[in-house]
GUTORLO-230870 format. One record per residue (C-alpha): x, y, z. Coordinates in nm, 4 decimals. Layout:
# GUTORLO-230870
rec c1: X | c2: Y | c3: Z
...
This chain:
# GUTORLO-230870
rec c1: 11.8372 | c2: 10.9688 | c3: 9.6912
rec c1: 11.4694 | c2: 10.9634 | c3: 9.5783
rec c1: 11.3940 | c2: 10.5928 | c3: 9.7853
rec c1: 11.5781 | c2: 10.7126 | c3: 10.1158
rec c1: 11.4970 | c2: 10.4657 | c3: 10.4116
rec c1: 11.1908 | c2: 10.3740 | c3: 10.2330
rec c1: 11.1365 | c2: 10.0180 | c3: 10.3039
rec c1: 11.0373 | c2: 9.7912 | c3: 9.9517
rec c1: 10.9482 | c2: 9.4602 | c3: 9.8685
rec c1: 11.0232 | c2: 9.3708 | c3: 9.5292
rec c1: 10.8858 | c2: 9.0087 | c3: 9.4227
rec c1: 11.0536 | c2: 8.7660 | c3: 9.1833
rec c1: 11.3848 | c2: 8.9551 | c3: 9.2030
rec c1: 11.6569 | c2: 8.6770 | c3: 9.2382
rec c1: 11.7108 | c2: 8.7795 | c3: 8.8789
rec c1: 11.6156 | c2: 8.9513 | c3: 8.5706
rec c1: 11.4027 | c2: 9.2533 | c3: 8.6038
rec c1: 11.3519 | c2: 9.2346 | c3: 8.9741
rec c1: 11.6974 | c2: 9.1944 | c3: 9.0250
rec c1: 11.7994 | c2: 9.5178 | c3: 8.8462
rec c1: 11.5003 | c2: 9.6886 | c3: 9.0074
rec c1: 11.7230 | c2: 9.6075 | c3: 9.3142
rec c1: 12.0133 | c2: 9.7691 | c3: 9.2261
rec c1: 11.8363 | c2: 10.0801 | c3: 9.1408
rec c1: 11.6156 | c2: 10.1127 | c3: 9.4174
rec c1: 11.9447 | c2: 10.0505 | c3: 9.6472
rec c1: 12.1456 | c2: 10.2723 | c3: 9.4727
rec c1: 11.8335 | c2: 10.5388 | c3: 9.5905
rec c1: 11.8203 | c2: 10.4849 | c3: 9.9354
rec c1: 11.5698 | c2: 10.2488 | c3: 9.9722
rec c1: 11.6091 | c2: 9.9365 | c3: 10.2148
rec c1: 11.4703 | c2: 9.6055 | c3: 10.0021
rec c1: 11.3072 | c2: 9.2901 | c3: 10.0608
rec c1: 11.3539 | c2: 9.0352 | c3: 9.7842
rec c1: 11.0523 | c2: 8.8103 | c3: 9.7688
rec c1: 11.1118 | c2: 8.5009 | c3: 9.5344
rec c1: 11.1024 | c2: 8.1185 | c3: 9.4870
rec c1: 11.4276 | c2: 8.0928 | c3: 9.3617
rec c1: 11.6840 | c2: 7.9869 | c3: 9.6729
rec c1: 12.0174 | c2: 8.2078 | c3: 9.4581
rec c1: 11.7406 | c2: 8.5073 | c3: 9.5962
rec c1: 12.0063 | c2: 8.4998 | c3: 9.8632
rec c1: 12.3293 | c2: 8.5181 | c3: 9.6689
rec c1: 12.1396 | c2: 8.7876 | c3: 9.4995
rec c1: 12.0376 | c2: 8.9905 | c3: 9.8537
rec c1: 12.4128 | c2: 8.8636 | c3: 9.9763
rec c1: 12.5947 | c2: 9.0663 | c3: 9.6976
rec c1: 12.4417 | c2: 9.3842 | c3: 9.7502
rec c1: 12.4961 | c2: 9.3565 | c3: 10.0926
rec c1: 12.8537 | c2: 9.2947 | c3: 10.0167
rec c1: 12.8187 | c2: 9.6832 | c3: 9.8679
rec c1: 12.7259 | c2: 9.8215 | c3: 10.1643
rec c1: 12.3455 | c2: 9.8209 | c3: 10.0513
rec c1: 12.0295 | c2: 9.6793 | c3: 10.3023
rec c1: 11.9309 | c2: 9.3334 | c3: 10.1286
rec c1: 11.7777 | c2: 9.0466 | c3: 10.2717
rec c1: 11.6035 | c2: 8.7012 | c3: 10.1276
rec c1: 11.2967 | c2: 8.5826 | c3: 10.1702
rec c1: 11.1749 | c2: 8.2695 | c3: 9.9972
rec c1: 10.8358 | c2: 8.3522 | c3: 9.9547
rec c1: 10.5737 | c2: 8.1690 | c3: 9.7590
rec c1: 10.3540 | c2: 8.4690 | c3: 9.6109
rec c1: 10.0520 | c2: 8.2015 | c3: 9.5735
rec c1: 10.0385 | c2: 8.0760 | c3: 9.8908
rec c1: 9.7764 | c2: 8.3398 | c3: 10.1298
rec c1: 9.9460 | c2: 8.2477 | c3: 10.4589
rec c1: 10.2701 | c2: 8.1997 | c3: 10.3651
rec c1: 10.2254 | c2: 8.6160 | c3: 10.2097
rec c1: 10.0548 | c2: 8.7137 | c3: 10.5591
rec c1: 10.3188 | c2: 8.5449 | c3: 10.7784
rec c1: 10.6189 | c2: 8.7354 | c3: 10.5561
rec c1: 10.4646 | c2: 9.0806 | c3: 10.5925
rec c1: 10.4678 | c2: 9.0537 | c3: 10.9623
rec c1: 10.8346 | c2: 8.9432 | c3: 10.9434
rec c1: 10.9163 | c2: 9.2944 | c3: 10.7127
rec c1: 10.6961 | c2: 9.4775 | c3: 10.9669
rec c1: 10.8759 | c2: 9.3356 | c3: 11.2911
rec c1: 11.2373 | c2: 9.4256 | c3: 11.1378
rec c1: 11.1481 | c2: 9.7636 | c3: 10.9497
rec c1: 10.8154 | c2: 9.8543 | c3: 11.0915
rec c1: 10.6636 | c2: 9.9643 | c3: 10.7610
rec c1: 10.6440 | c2: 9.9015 | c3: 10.3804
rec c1: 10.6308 | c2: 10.1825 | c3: 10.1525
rec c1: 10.6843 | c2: 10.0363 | c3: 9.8130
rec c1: 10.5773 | c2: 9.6988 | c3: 9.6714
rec c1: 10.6731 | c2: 9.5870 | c3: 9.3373
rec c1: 10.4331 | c2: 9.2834 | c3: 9.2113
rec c1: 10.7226 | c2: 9.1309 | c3: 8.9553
rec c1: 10.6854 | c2: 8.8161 | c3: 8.9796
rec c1: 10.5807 | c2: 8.5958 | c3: 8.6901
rec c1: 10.6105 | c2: 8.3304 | c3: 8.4920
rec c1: 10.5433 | c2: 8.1903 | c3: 8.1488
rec c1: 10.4150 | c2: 7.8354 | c3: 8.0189
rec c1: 10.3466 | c2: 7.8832 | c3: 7.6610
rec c1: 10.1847 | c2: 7.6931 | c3: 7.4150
rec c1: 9.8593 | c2: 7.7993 | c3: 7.1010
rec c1: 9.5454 | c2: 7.8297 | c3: 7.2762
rec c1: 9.4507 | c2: 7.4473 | c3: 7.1253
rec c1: 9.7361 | c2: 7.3076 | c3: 7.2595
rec c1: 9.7474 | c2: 7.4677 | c3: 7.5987
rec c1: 9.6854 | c2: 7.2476 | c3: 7.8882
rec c1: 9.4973 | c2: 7.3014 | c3: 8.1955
rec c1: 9.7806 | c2: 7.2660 | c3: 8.4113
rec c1: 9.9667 | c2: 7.5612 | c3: 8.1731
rec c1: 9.6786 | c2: 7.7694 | c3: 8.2153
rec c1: 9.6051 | c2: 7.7667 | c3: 8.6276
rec c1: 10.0068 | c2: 7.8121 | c3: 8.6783
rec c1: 10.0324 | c2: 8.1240 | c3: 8.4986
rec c1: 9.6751 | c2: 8.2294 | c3: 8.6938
rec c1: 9.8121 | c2: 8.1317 | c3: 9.0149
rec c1: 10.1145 | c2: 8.3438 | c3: 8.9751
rec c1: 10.0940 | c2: 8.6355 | c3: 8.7758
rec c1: 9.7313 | c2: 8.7471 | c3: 8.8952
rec c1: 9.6356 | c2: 8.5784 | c3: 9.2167
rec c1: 10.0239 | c2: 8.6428 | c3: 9.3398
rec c1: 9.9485 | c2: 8.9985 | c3: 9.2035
rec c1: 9.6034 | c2: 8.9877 | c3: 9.4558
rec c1: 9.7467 | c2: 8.7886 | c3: 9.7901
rec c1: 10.0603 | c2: 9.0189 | c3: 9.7703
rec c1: 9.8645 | c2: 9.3281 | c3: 9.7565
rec c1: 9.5952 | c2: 9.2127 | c3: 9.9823
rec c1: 9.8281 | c2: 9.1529 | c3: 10.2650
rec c1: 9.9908 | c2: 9.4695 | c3: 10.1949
rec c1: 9.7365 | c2: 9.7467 | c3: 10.1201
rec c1: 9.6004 | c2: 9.7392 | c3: 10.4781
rec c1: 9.9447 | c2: 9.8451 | c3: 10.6211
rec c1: 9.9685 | c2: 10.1592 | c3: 10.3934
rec c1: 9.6439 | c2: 10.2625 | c3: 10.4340
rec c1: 9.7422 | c2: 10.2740 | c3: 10.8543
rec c1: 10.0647 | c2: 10.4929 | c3: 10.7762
rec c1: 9.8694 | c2: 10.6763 | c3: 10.5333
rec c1: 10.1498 | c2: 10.6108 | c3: 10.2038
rec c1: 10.2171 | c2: 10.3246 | c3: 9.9594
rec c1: 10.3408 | c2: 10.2742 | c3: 9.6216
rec c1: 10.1842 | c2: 9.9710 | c3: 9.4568
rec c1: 10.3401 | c2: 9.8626 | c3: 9.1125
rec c1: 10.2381 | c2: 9.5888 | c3: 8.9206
rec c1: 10.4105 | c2: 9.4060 | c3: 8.6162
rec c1: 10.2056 | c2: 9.3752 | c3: 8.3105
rec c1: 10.3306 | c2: 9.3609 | c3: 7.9423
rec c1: 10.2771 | c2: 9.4671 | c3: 7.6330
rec c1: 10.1464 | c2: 9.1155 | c3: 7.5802
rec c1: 9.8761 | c2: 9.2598 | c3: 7.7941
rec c1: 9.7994 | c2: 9.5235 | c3: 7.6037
rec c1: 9.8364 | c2: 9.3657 | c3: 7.2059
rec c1: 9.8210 | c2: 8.9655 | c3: 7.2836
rec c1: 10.0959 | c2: 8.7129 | c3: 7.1523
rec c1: 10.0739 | c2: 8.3760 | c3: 6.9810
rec c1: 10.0917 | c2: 8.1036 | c3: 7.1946
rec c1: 10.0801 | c2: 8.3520 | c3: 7.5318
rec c1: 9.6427 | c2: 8.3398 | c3: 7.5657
rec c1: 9.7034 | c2: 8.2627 | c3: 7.9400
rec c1: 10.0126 | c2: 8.5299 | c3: 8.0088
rec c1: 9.8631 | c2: 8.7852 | c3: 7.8099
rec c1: 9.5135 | c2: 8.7469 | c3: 7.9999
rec c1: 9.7014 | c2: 8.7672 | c3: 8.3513
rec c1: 9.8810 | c2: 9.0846 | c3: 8.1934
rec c1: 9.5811 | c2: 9.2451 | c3: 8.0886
rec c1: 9.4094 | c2: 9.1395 | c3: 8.4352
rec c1: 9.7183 | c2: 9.3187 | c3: 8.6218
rec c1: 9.6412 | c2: 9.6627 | c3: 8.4407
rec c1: 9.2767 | c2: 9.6028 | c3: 8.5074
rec c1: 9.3365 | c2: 9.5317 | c3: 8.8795
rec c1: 9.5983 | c2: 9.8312 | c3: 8.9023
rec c1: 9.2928 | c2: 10.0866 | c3: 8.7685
rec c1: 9.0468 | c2: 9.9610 | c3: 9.0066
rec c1: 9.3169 | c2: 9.9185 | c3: 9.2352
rec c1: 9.4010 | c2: 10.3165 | c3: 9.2189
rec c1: 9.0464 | c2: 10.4218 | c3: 9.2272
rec c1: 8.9770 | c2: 10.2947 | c3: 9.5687
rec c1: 9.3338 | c2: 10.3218 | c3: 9.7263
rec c1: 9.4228 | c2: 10.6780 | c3: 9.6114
rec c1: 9.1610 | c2: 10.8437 | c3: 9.8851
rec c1: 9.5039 | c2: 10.7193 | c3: 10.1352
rec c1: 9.7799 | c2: 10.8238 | c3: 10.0161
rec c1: 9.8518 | c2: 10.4989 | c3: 9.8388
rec c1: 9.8972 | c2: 10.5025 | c3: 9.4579
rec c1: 9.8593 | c2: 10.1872 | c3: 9.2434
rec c1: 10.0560 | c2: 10.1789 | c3: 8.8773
rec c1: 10.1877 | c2: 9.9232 | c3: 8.6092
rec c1: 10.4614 | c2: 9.9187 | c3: 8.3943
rec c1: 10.4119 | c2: 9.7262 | c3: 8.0822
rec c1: 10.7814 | c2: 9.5908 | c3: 7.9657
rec c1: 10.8164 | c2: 9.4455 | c3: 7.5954
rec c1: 11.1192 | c2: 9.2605 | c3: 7.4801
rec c1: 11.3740 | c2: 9.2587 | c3: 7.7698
rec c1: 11.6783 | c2: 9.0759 | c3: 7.7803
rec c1: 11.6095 | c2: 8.8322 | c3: 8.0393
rec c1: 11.6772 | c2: 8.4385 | c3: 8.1823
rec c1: 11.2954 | c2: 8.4015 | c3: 8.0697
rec c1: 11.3104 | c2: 8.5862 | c3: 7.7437
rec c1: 11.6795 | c2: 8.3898 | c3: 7.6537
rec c1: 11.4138 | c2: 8.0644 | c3: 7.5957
rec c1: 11.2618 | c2: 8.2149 | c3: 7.3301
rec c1: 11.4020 | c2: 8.0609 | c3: 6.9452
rec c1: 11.7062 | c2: 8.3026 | c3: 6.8321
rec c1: 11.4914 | c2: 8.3280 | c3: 6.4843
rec c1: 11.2226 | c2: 8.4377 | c3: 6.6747
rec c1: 11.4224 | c2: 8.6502 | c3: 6.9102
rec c1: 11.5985 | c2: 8.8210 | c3: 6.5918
rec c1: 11.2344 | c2: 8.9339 | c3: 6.4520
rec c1: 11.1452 | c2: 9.0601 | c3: 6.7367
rec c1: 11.4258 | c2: 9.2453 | c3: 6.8204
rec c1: 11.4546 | c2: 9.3638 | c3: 6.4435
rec c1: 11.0932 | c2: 9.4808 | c3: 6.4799
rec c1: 11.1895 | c2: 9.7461 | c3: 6.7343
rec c1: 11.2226 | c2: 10.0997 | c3: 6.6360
rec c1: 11.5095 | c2: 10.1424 | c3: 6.8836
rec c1: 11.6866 | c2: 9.8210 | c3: 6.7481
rec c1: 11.8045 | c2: 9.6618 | c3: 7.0697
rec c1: 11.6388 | c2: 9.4455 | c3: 7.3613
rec c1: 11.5484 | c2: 9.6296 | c3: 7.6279
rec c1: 11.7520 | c2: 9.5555 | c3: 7.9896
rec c1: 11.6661 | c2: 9.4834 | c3: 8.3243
rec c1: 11.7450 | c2: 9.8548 | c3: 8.4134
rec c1: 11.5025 | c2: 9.9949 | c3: 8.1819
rec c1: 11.2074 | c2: 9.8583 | c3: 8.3395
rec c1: 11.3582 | c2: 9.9657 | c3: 8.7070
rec c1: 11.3776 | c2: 10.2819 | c3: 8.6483
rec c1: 11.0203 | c2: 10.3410 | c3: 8.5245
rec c1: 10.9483 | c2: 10.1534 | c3: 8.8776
rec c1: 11.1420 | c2: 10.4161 | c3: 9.0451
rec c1: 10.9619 | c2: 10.6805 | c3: 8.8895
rec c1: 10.6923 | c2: 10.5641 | c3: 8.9511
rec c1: 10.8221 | c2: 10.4684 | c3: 9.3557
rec c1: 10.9145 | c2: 10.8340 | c3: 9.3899
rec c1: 10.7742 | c2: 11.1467 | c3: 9.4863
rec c1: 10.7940 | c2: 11.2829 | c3: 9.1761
rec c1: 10.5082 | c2: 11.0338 | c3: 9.0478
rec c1: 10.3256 | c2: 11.1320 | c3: 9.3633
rec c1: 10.0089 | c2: 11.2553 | c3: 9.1385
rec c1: 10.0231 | c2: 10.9396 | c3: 8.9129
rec c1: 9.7561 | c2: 10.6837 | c3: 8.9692
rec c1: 9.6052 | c2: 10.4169 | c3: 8.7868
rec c1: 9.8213 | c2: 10.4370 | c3: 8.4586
rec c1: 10.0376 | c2: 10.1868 | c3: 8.2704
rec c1: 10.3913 | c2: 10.2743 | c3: 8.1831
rec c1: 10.4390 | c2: 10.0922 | c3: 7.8412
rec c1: 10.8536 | c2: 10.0444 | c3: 7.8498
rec c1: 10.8804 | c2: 9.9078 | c3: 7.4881
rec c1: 11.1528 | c2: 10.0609 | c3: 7.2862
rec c1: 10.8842 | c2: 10.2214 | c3: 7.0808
rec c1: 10.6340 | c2: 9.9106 | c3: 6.9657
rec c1: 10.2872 | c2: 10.1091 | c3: 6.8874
């Protein structure tokens, strides 16, 4: 059990991704904290805990500062550390660059970077007391190549890698390492909005030939969570089914 009694916080896991990073971070040992918006974030924590597995619900607004602050002293006060946090959260609001509204724009700021920064903020301090953290942040390959119509979620992607190198560089001196994993197509409640014309290129476009699933991407977090990855800092997982 490579997460046993390590205590993680895994954002934006009612569902998708961050839900399966649950079950595999359960399944290791590790005692989690979901962090979302989403209120079925509880029927989510309540069905692990119907497996025997330590879940609980927060509803947690990642871009609201106080709200962040207020949450980590609640983890503290019933586990007395965290050890892992998992910056998953995100969201899309896509639209071509011309088209793309303000209000499209500062959403997709305000949660997949500045979430990224008020999570982590609130967090770091605490590892650097105990002296051990594991910091991963969700980019995507839409970070790394760009996508039509995605100018604001691929910036906030490529900002999350940026942050995570920087990030590593001045958090590594205690014991706290700072990685990203950059998913591509995964077969998600978000990606299911996409066109099924569109959805059939890109799968087809794939040298593996499937989707990727929520498991896939939680696994490369646990790696990356473990001891194993213990000399791993600063680097972006790409978790793409081969797409150079």
């Amino acid at each position: 059990m490579r997460l046993k009694d390590k205590v993680a916080i895994i954002t934006g896991a009612a569902r998708g991704i961050g839900k399966g990073a649950v079950k595999v971070f359960t399944k290791e040992g590790a005692r989690v904290v979901i962090w979302d918006v989403l209120d079925e974030g509880e029927n989510t924590a309540a069905s692990f805990r119907e497996q025997g597995y330590e879940v609980i619900f927060r509803k947690v607004n990642t871009t609201d500062r106080s709200q962040v602050e207020a949450e980590v002293q609640h983890v503290v006060d019933q586990f007395g550390r965290i050890d892992i946090l998992v910056n998953n959260a995100g969201i899309t609001r896509d639209s071509s660059f011309l088209k793309m509204s303000y209000a499209q724009w500062d959403q997709v700021m305000d949660v997949n970077l500045n979430g990224v920064f008020n999570c982590t903020k609130a967090i770091a301090p605490l590892m650097k007391a105990q002296g051990f953290g594991r910091i991963i942040n969700t980019s995507s390959i839409v970070g790394i190549h760009g996508a039509f119509g995605q100018a604001n979620y691929a910036a906030t992607k490529a900002g999350v890698i940026a942050m995570t190198k920087t990030l590593a560089k001045e958090l590594g001196k205690y014991g706290i390492t700072v990685n990203a994993v950059a998913p591509g197509y995964i077969h998600t409640e978000m990606t299911m909005a996409i066109p099924d014309e569109i959805r059939e290129k890109m799968i087809a476009g794939i040298p593996t030939q499937r989707a990727g699933k929520p498991e896939d991407i939680a696994y490369a977090y646990l790696y990356l969570a473990s001891d194993e990855a213990s000399y791993v800092n600063g680097h972006t997982l790409s978790v793409n089914g081969g797409v150079g």
